[in-house]
DRENTI-92044 format. One record per residue (C-alpha): residue in one letter; residue number from 1; x, y, z. Coordinates in pm, 1 decimal. Each point is the difference from the previous one (the first is absolute). Example, Ala and Ser with C-alpha at 12.3 -4.5 7.8 and 13.67 -1.06 7.14 Angstrom:
// DRENTI-92044
R:A:1:1230.0:-450.0:780.0
R:S:2:137.0:344.0:-66.0
//
This chain:
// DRENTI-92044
R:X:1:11281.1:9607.1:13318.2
R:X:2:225.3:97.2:-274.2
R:X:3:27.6:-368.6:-143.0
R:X:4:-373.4:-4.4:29.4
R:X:5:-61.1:271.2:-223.2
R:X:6:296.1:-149.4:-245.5
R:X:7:-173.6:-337.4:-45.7
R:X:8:-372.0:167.2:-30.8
R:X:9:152.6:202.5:-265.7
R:X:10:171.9:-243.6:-215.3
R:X:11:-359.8:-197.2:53.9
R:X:12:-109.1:288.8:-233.7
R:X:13:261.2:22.0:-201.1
R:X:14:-25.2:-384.7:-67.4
R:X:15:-383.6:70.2:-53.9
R:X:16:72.2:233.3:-294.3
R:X:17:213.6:-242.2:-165.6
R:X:18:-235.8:-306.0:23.4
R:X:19:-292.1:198.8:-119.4
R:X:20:211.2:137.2:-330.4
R:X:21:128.2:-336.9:-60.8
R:X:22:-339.7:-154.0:15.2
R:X:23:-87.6:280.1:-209.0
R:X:24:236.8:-73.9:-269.3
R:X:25:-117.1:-364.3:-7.8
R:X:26:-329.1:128.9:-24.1
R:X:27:76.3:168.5:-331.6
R:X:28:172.5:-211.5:-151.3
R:X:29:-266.7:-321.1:60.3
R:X:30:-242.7:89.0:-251.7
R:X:31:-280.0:-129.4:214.9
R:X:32:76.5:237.1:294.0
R:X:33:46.1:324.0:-218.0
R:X:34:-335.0:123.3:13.6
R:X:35:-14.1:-42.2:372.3
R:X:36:327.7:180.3:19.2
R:X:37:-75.4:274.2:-217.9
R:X:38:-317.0:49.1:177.6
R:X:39:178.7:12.3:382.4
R:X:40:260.3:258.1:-103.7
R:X:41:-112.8:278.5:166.8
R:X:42:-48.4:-184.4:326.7
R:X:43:267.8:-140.2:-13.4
R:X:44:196.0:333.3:-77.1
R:X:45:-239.1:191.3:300.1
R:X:46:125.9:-249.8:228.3
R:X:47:341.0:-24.3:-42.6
R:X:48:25.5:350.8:-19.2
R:X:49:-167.6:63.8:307.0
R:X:50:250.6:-225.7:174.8
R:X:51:278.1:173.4:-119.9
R:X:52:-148.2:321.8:69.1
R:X:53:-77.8:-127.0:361.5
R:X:54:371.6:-131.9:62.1
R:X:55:138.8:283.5:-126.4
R:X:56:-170.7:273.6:154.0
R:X:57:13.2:-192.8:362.1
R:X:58:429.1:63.5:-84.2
R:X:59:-57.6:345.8:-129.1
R:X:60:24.3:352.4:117.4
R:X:61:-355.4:193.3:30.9
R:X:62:47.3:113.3:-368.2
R:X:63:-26.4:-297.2:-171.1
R:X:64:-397.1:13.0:0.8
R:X:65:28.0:352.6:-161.7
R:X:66:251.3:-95.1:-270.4
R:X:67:-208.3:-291.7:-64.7
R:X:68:-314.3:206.5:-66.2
R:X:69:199.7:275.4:-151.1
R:X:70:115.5:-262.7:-240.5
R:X:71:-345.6:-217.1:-53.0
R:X:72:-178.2:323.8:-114.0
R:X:73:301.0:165.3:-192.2
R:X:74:18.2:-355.2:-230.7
R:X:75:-380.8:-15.3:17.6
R:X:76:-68.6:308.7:-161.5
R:X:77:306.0:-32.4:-281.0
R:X:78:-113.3:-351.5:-80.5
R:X:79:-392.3:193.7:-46.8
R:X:80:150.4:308.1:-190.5
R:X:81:190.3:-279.6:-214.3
R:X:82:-293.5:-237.8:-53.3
R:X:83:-179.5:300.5:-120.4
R:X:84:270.9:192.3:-233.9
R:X:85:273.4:-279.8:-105.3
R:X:86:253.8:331.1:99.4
R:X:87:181.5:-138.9:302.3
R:X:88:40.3:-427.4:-45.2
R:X:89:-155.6:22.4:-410.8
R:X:90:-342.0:-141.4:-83.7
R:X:91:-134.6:-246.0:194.0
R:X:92:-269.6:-136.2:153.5
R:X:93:-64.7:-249.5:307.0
R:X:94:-120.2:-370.3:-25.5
R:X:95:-248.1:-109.2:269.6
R:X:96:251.8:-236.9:110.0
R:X:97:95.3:241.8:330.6
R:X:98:-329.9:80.4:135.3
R:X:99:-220.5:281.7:74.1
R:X:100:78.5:291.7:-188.5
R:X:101:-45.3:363.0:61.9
R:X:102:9.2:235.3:-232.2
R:X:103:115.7:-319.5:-275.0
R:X:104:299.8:-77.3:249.9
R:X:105:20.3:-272.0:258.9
R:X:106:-9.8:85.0:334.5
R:X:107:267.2:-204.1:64.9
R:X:108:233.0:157.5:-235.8
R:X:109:132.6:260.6:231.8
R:X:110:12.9:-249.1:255.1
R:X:111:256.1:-185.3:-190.1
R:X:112:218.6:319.9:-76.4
R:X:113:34.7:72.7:334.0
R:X:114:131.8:-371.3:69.7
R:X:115:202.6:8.5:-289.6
R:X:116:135.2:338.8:81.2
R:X:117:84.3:-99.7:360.4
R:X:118:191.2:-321.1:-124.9
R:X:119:185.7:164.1:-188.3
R:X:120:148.7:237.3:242.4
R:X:121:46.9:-282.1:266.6
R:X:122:246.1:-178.6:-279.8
R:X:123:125.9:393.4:-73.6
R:X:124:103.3:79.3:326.7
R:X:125:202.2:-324.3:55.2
R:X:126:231.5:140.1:-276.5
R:X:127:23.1:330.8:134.5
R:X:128:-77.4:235.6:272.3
R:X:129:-16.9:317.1:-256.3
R:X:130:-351.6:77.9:-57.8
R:X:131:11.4:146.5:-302.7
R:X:132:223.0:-273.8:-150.1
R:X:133:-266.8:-234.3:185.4
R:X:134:-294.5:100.8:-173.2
R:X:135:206.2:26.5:-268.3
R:X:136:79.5:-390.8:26.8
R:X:137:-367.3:-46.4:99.1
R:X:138:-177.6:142.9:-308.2
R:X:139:212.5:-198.9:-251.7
R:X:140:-88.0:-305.7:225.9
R:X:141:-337.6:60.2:-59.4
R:X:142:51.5:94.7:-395.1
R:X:143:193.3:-383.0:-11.5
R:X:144:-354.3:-152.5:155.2
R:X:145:-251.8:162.0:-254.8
R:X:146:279.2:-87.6:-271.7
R:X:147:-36.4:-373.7:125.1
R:X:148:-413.3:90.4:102.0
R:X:149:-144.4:116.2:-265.8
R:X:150:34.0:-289.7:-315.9
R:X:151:-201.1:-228.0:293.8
R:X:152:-232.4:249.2:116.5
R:X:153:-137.0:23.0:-369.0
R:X:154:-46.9:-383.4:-45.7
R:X:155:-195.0:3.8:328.7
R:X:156:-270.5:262.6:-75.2
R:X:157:181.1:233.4:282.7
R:X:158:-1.5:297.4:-298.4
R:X:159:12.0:28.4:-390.2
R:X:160:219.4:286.1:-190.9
R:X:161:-209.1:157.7:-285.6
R:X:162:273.2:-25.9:-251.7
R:X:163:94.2:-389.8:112.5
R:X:164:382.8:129.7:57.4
R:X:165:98.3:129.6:380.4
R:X:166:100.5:350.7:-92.1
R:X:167:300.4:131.0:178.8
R:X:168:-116.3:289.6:182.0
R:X:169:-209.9:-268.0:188.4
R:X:170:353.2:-131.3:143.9
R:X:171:118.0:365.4:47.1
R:X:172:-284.4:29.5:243.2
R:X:173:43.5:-256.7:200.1
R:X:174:347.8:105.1:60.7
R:X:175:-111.6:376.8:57.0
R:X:176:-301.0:-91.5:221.6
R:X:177:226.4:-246.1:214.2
R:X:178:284.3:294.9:45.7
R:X:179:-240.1:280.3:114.5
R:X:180:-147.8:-264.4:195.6
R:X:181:299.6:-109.2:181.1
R:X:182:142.5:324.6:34.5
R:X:183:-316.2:138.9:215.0
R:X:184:57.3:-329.8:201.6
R:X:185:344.0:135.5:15.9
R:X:186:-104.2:384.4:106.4
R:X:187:-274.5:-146.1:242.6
R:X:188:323.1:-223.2:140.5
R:X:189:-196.1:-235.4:17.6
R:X:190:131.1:-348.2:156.1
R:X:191:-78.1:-403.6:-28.0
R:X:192:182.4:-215.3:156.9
R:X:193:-149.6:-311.0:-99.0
R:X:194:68.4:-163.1:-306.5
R:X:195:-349.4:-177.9:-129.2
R:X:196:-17.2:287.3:-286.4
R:X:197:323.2:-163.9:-171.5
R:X:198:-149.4:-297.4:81.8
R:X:199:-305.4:68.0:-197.1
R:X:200:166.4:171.6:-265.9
R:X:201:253.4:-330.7:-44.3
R:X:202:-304.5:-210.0:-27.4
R:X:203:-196.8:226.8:-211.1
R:X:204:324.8:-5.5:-241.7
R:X:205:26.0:-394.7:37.0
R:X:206:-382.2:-5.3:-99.7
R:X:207:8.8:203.8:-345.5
R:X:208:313.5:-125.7:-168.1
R:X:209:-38.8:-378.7:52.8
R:X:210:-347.1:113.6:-162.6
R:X:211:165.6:194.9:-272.7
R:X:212:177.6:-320.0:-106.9
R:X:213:-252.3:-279.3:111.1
R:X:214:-346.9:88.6:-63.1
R:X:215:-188.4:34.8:-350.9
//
């Protein structure tokens, strides 16, 4: 039963990886970038969703509450930022994510959460501490936007008023991703499976050979 579940799992696992690496094609074969572009959110929703699913099924009962605890706490800063340019600096969303509420994708606090929860499954392979964790965790997550956000700008994700990523924007991240991690910490919460780093690899793989290959 035990191999069973292995194999299905690295089925999903494999899944992720096929879909991002069509996905980089995609982008960088003018023809297809449109059609790319325009399934990003989708394609986002549904990988998500299986990570989500994979990870919860490992988890301990407080995984669904940290995950909502986090969706709405990154929801509402990303709104309150949109709005005053005080917490990331002044910028505004492209329509390249999806439905908006409130001028910020839905998605969007989707994507902290899984970004968030990657990060602490690499974290806690370093070390057990839990401060020193979501220590290791938030400057994970800093290290993505650094590599994130040049791309993100090219493809419509969002603009920056002033055409320069300001550095409170990066300051954020890290702060977000630390109180984040530490409330995953207080709510002890556990995962054992792995799919988050997984998805957070991928997602890494995806934006830099973008940063250097597409125009």
């Amino acid at each position: 039963m035990e191999t069973k579940k292995f194999i299905i799992l690295n089925k999903e696992i494999a899944f992720l990886y096929i879909i991002f690496f069509v996905g980089i094609i995609g982008h960088l074969y003018e023809p297809l970038l449109n059609l790319m572009l325009s399934l990003t959110p989708a394609t986002l929703l549904i990988a998500g969703f299986i990570v989500l699913f994979y990870s919860y099924k490992s988890s301990t009962n407080k995984f669904l509450l940290w995950a909502a605890l986090t969706y709405v706490f990154t929801f509402i800063l990303e709104v309150a930022g949109v709005k005053t340019g005080f917490i990331f600096g002044d910028y505004n969303y492209g329509l390249t994510l999806g439905i908006k509420l409130f001028d910020v994708p839905l998605i969007i606090g989707f994507n902290w959460v899984l970004v968030i929860l990657g990060s602490i499954s690499i974290s806690r392979l370093i070390t057990s501490n839990l401060v020193l964790s979501s220590f290791i965790a938030a400057f994970i997550a800093f290290i993505f936007d650094l590599i994130l956000e040049p791309i993100a700008v090219r493809l419509n994700y969002w603009t920056w008023a002033e055409g320069n990523i300001p550095s409170q924007n990066y300051i954020a991240w890290f702060g977000i991703a630390f109180i984040s991690a530490l409330i995953f910490a207080y709510l002890k919460v556990g995962v054992k499976s792995k799919i988050s780093l997984h998805y957070l690899l991928v997602q890494f793989l995806f934006f830099i050979i973008l940063l250097f290959f597409y125009r």
